[in-house]
Backbone as a chain_set.jsonl record, in Angstrom:
{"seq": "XXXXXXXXXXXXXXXXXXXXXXXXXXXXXXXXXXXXXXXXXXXXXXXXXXXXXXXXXXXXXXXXXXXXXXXXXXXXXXXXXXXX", "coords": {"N": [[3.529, -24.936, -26.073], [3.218, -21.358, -26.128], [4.918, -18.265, -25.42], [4.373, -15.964, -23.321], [4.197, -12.087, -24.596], [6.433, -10.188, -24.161], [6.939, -7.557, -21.951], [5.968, -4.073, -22.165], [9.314, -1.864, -22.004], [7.739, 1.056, -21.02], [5.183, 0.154, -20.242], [5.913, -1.166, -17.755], [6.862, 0.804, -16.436], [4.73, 2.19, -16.329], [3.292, 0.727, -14.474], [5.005, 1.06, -12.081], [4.889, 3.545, -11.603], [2.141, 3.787, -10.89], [2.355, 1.844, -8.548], [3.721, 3.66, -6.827], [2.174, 6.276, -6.615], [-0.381, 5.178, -5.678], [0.849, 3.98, -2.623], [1.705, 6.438, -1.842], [-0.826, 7.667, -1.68], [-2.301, 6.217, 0.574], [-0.589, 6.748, 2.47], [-0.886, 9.156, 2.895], [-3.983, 10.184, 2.83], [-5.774, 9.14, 4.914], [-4.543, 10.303, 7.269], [-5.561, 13.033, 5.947], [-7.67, 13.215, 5.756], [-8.762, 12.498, 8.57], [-7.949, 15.29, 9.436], [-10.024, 16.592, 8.178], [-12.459, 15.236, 9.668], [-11.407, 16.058, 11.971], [-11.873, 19.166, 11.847], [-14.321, 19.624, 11.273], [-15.908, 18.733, 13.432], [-15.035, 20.117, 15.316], [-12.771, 19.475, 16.901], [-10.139, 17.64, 18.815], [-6.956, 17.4, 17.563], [-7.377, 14.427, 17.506], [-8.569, 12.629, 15.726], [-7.392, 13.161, 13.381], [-4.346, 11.826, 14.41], [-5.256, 9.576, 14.607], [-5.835, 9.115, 11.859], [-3.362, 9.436, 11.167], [-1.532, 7.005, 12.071], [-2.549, 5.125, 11.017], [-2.847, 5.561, 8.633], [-0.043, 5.099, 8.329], [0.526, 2.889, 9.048], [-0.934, 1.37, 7.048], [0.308, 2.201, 4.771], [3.272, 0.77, 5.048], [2.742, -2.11, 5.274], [1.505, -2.247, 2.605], [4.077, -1.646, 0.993], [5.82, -3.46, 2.228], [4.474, -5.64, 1.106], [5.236, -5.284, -1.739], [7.822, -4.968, -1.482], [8.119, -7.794, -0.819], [7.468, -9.032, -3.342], [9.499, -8.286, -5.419], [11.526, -9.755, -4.451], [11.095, -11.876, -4.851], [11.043, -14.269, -3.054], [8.655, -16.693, -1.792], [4.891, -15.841, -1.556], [4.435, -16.269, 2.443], [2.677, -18.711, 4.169], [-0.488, -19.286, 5.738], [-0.116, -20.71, 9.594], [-0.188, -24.13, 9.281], [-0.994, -25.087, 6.993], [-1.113, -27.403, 5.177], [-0.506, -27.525, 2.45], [1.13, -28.506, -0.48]], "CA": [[2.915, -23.787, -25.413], [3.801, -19.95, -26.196], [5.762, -17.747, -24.043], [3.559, -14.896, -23.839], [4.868, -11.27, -25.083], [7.502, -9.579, -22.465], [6.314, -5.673, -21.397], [7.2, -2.676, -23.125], [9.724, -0.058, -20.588], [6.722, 1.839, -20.804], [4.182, -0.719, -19.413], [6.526, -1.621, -16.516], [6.889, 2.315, -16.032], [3.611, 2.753, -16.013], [3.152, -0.001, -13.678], [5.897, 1.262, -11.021], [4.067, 4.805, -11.25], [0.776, 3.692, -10.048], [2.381, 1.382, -7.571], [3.967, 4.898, -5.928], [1.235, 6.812, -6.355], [-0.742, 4.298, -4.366], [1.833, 3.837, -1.991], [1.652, 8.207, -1.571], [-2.435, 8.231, -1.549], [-2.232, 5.536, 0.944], [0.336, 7.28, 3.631], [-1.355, 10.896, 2.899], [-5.213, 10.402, 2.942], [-6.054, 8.626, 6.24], [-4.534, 11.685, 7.369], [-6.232, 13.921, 5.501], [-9.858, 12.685, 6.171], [-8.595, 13.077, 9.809], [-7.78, 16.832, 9.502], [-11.073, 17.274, 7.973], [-12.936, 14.847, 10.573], [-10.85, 17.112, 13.216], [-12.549, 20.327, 11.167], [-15.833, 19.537, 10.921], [-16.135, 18.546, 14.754], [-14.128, 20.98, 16.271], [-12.41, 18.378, 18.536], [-8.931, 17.832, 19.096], [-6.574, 16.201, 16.681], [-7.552, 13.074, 17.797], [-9.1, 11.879, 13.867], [-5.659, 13.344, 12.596], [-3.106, 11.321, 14.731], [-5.674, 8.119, 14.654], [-5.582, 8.439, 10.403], [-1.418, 9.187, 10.505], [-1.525, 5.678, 12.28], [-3.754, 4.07, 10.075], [-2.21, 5.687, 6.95], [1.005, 4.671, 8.026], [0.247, 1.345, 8.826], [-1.421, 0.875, 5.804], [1.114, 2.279, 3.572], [4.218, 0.41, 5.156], [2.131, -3.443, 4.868], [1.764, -2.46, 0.962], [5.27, -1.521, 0.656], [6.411, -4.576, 2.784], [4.757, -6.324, 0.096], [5.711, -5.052, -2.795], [9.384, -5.791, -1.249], [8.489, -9.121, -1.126], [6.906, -9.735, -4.371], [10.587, -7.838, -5.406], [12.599, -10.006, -3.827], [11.084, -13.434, -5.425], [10.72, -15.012, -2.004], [7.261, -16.804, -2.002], [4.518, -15.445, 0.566], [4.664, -16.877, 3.649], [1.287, -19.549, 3.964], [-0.207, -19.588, 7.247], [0.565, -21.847, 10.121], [-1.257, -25.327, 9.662], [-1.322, -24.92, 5.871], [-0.709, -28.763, 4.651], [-0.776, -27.413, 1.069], [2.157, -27.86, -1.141]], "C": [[3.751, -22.546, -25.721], [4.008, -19.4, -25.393], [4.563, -16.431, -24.47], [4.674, -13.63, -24.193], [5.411, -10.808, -24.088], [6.841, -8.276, -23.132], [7.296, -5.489, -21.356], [7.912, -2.129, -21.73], [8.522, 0.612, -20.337], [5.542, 1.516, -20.236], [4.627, -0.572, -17.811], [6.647, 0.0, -16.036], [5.551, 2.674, -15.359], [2.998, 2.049, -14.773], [3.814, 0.393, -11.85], [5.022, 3.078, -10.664], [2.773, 4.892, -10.752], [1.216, 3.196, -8.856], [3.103, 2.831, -6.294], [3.168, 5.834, -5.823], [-0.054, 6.545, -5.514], [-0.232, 4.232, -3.123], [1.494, 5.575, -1.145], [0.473, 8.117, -0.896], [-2.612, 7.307, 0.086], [-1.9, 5.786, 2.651], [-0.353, 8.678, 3.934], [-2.809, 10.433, 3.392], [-5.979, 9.746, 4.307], [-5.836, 10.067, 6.903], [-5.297, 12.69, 7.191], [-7.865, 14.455, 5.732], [-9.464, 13.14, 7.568], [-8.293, 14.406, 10.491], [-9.323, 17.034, 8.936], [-12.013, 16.991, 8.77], [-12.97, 16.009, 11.483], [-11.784, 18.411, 13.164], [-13.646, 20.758, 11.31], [-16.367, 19.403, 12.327], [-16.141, 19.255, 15.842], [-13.819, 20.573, 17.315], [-10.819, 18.875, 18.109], [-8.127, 17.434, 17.763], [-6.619, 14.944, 17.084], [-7.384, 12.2, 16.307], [-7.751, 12.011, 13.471], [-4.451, 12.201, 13.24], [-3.944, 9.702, 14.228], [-5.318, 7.864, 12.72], [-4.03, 8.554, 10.149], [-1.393, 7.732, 10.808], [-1.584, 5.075, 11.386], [-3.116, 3.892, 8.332], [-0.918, 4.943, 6.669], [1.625, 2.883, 8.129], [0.147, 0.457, 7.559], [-0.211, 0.995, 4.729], [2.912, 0.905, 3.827], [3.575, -1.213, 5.141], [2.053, -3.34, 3.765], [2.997, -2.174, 0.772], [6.119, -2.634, 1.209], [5.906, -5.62, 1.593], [5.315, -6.337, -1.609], [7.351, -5.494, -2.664], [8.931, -7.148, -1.56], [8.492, -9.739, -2.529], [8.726, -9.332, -5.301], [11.949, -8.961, -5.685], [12.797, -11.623, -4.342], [10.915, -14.327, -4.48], [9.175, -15.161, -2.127], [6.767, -16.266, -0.489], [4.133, -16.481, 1.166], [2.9, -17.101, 3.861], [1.655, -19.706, 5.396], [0.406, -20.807, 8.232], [-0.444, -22.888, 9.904], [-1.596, -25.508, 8.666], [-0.665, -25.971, 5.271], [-0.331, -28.347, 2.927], [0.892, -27.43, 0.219], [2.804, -27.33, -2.232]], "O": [[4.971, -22.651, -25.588], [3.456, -19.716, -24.339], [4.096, -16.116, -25.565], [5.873, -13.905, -24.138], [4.873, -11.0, -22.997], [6.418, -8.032, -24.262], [8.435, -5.843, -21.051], [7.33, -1.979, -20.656], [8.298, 0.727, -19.132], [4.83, 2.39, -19.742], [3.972, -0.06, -16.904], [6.372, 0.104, -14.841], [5.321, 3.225, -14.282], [2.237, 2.7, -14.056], [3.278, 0.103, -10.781], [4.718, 3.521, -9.556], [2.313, 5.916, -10.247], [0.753, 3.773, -7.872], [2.886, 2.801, -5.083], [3.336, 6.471, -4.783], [-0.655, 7.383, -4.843], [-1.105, 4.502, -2.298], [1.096, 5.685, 0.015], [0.445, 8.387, 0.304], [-3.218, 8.024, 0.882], [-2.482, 5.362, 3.649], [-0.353, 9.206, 5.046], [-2.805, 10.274, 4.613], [-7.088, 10.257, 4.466], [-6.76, 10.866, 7.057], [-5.755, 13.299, 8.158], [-8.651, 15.399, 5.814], [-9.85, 14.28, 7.824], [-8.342, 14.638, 11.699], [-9.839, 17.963, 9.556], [-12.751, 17.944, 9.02], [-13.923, 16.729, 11.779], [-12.399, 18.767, 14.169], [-14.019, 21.922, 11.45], [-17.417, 20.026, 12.485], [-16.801, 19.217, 16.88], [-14.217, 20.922, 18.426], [-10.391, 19.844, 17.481], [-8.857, 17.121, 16.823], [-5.565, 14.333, 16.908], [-6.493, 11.448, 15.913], [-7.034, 11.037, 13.245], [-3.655, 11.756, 12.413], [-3.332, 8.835, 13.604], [-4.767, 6.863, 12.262], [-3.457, 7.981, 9.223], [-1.225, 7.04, 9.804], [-0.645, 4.441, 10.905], [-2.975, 3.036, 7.458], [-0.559, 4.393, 5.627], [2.491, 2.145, 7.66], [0.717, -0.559, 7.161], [0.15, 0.076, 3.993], [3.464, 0.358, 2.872], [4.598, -1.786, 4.767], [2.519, -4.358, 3.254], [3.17, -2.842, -0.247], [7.204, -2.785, 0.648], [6.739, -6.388, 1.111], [5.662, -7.256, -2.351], [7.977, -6.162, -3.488], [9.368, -7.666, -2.588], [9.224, -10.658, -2.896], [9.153, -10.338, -5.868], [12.843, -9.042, -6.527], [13.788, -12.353, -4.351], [10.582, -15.421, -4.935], [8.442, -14.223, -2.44], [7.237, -16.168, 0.645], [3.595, -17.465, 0.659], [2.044, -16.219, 3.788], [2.668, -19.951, 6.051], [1.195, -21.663, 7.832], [-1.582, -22.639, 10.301], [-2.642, -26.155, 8.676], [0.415, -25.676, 4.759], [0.222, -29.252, 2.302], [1.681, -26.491, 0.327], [3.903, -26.792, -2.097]]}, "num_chains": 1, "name": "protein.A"}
């Protein structure tokens, strides 16, 4: 069996630059929609604090995994998961 080809610096670059730009769009735009929600309504910031939540939720569960995948530790299989 063949080892497949190892990735260029420039793959893996390009790879780490989407995963932060994701990571950005991720933490920002929940937000953002919620300032314009807020806008369009003319309510309170309610939409705004509910998408910082949401954004920041969201962004810190993809960055928790990206640590893991990182770190080489396998992910964690639920409870009751006979499988090995």
């Amino acid at each position: 069996m063949t080892q497949p080809e190892p990735r260029t610096p420039l793959s893996i670059g390009f790879q780490w630059a989407s995963r932060i730009t994701t990571l950005g769009l991720e933490f920002a735009l929940p937000a953002l929609v919620g300032v314009f929600l807020d806008g369009r309504l003319h309510s309170s910031p309610v939409a705004t604090l509910i998408g910082a939540v949401l954004g920041f939720a969201v962004g810190m569960l993809h960055l928790l995994q990206i640590a893991r995948e990182g770190s080489g530790s396998p992910p964690k299989r639920p409870r009751g998961d006979k499988t090995a």
